[in-house]
N, C-alpha and C positions, 0 to 999 in steps of 0.2 A: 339114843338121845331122847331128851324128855320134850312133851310139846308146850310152847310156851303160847300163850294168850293172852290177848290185851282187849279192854273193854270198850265198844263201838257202839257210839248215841244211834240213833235212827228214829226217825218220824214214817211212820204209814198213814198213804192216802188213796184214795179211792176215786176214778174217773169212771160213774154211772156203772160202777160194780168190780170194774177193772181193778185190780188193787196192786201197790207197791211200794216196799219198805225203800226209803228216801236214806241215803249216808251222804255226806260229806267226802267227798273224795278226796279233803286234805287228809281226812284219818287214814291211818294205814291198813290197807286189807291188801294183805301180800297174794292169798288166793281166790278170788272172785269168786270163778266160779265154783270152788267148795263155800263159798260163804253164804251165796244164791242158791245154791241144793239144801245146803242145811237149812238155813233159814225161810225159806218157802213151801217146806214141805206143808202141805195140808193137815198134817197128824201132827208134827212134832216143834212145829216151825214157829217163828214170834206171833205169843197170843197165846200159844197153848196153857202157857199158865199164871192167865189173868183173863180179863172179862171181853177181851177184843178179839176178832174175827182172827182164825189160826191160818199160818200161811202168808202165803200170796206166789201174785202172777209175774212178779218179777223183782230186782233190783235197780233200784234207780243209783247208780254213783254221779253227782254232780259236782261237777264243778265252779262256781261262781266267779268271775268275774266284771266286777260289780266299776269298777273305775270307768266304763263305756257307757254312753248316752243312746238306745237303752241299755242295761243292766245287759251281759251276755254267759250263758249257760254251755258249757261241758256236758254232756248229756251220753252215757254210756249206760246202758241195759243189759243188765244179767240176767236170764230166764231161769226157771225152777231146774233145767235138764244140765245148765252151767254154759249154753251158748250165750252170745254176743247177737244180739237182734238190730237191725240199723236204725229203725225207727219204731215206735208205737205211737200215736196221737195221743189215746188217754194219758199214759206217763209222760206225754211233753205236757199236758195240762196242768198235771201233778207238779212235775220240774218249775211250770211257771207259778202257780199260786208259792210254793214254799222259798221259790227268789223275791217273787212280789212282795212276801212276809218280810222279807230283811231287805228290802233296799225301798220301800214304798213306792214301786214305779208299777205305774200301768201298762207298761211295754215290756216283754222281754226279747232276747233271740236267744233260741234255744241252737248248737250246735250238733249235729247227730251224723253218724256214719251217711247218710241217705241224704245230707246236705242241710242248709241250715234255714231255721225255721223258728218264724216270729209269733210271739204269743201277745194276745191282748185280754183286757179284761172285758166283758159281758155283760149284758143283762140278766145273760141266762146261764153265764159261768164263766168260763174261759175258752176265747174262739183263737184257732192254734193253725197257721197255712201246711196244709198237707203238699202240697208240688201241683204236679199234673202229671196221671196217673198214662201209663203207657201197656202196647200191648203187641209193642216188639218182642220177638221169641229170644234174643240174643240179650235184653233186658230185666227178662221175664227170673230166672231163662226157662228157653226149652230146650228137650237134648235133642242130640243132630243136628243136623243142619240144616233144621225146618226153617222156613224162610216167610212163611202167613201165619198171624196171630192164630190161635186156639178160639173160634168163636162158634158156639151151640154147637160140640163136639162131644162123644161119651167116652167118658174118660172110666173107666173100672165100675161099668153099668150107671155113670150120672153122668147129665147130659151137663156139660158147663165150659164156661168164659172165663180163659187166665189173663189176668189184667196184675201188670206189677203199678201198687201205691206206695213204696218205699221199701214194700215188702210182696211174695209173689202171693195172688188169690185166685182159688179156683171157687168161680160164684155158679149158683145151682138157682134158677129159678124155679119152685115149686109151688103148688095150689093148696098147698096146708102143710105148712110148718112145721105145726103142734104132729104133725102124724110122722115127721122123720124122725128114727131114731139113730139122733147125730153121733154118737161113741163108734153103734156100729157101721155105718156106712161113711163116714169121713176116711179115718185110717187108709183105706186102699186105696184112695185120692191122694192125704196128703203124701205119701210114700210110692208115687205113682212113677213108673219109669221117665213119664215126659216131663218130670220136674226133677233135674237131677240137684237141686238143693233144695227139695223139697217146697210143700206148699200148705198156705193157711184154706179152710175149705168154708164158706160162706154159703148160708141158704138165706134166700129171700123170697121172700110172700109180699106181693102187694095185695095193698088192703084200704078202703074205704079214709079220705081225705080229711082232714080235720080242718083243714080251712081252705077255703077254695080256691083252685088252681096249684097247690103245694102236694104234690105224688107224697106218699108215704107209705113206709116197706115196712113190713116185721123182718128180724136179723137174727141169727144164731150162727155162733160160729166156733168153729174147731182150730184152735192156732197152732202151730208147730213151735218146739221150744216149752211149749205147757203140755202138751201130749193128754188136751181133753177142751170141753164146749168152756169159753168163758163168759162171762156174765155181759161182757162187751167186747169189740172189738173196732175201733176206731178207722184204724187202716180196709178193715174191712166194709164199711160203711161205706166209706170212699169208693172201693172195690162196688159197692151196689150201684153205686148214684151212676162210675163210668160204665159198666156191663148196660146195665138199663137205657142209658142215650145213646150206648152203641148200637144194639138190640132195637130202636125206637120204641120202647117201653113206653120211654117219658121224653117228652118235646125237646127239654132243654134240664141244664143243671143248675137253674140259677137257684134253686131253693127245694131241698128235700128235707124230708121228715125220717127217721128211722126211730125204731120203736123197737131196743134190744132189750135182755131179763132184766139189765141192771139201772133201766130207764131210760131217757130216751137223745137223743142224738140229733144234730141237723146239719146238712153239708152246703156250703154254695157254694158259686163260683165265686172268684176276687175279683175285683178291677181289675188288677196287675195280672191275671191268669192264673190260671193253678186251684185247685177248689181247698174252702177252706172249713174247719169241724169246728162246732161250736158244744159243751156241755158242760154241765155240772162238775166240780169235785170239792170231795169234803176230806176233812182231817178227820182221821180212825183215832188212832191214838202215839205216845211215844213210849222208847223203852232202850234198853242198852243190852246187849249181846254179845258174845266172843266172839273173837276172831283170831285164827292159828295165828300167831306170828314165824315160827320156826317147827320144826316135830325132827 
C-alpha cells in the first residue's frame, strides 16, 4: 500500500527557550506521535530548511473552543520520543498567546491532562496557574509502597526532593550549577527505580537577589520525553520554588525569581491557592508539513 500525505499549517513558538510547533487539532494527524518524532527532531525536524531554529521540544495540538467567556483551550502535548506529557507551563503560555491571537481575549483556560488551567496576559508575558504542587509518593509516584515523601534522599549518588507539579521532579540543590555536567548525571535519576514512570531532573543554585526580599535560583533541567537539558523548564520551576519552602530555603512562595538558559521565569503563589508562572513567549516562525494519512 502506498503512503498518502496531506499538508498541516503549524505556528512555532517559544516559552523563554522552551519551544513548540503549535497545529490545529481540527487538521487531521491520524499519527501524533510519528508526527512529534518527525518533526522535532533537532537535525531533520521543521526549520531544517529555512532560517528558523530546527526542531523542537514538543507538539502542541490544540484545540479551540472559542464560544465560552473566557475563550477555552484543548491542550495535548506530543514530546519529541512520541509520549503524551500532562502538562508543561511554557506550552500552556504558547497554547494561550496563539488563542489570544484569534479570539482577542485576555483570559484563556487551557484544558490539560494534569487538570485545567487559566492563562492571563502580563506585563511581562503571559502568567499561566500551575496547581499546587504535591509530594505524596502515590502522586508522585513512587514505587512500593513507600508511604513519606522522598525529601534530601540520594538517589543514584544525588542528593534530592521528588515533588510532582503536574509532572514528577527530582530537584538537586547544588553550589555551582555551571560545574554539573547535566547529560551525564541526570539519566540515572530520571530512569531511577523509585520513579517507576520516570522523572524530570532539576538543579538549582541560589544566587544573589535582584530586588529585595524576592530568593532567586539559577535552573537547568533534564526532562523526560526530550531525553536531554532544555533551555526551560516551567513545571520545574515550580518544582524549585515547592523543594526550597519545604527545605526552608526560602520563607515563603509568594514571589520567586528563576534565572533558566532560555531567560528568566517568576513563580508565586495565587490568592485562590496553587502557585502561578509568569514569562515571556514569542513567535519563531510558520510553515506547513506532512503528515502520514494512511501507509
Amino acid at each position: 500500500m502506498s503512503t498518502l500525505t496531506h499538508a498541516v499549517d503549524f505556528e512555532k513558538y517559544h516559552g523563554t527557550g522552551n519551544d513548540f510547533i503549535i497545529v490545529d487539532a481540527t487538521d487531521s494527524v491520524p499519527d501524533r506521535s510519528a508526527f512529534a518524532t518527525t518533526h522535532c527532531d533537532r537535525q531533520r525536524g521543521v526549520g531544517s530548511d529555512s532560517d528558523g531554529p530546527t526542531g523542537a521540544d514538543g507538539v502542541l495540538f490544540l484545540d479551540l473552543e472559542d464560544r465560552f467567556s473566557p475563550p477555552r483551550i484543548i491542550m495535548t502535548l506530543l514530546q519529541p520520543d512520541g509520549s503524551v506529557a500532562p502538562i508543561c507551563g511554557n506550552g500552556a503560555r504558547c497554547a494561550a498567546v496563539w488563542a489570544m491571537d484569534r479570539t482577542d481575549a485576555e483570559a484563556v483556560m487551557i484544558d490539560t491532562q494534569a487538570g485545567t488551567r487559566q492563562a492571563t496576559r502580563a506585563e511581562a508575558g503571559i502568567t499561566v496557574e500551575m496547581g499546587e504542587p504535591t509530594f505524596d509518593p502515590d502522586r508522585l509516584p513512587l514505587a512500593g509502597d513507600r508511604t513519606e515523601p522522598l525529601v534530601e534522599e540520594s538517589v543514584e549518588g544525588l542528593t534530592i526532593t521528588a515533588v510532582n507539579t503536574g509532572v514528577p521532579h527530582a530537584v538537586a540543590f547544588v553550589d555551582t550549577i555551571d560545574a554539573v555536567d547535566v547529560e551525564s548525571v541526570a539519566p540515572a535519576v530520571r530512569h531511577a527505580d523509585v520513579f517507576p514512570a520516570g522523572a524530570n531532573v532539576t538543579f538549582a543554585e541560589r544566587v544573589d537577589s535582584r530586588r529585595e526580599g524576592v530568593p532567586r535560583f539559577r535552573q537547568r533541567s533534564y526532562e523526560r520525553g526530550i531525553e536531554g537539558e532544555t533551555q526551560a523548564c516551567a513545571t520545574g520551576s515550580v518544582a524549585i520554588v515547592a523543594a526550597a519552602t519545604r527545605l526552608g530555603l526560602i520563607e515563603s512562595a509568594d514571589t520567586v525569581e528563576l534565572s533558566v538558559p532560555g531567560g528568566e521565569l517568576q513563580v508565586e503563589r495565587a490568592d485562590r491557592g496553587g502557585l502561578l508562572l509568569t514569562g515571556a513567549v514569542d513567535h519563531e516562525f510558520d510553515g506547513t508539513v506532512a503528515a502520514v494519512v494512511d501507509d
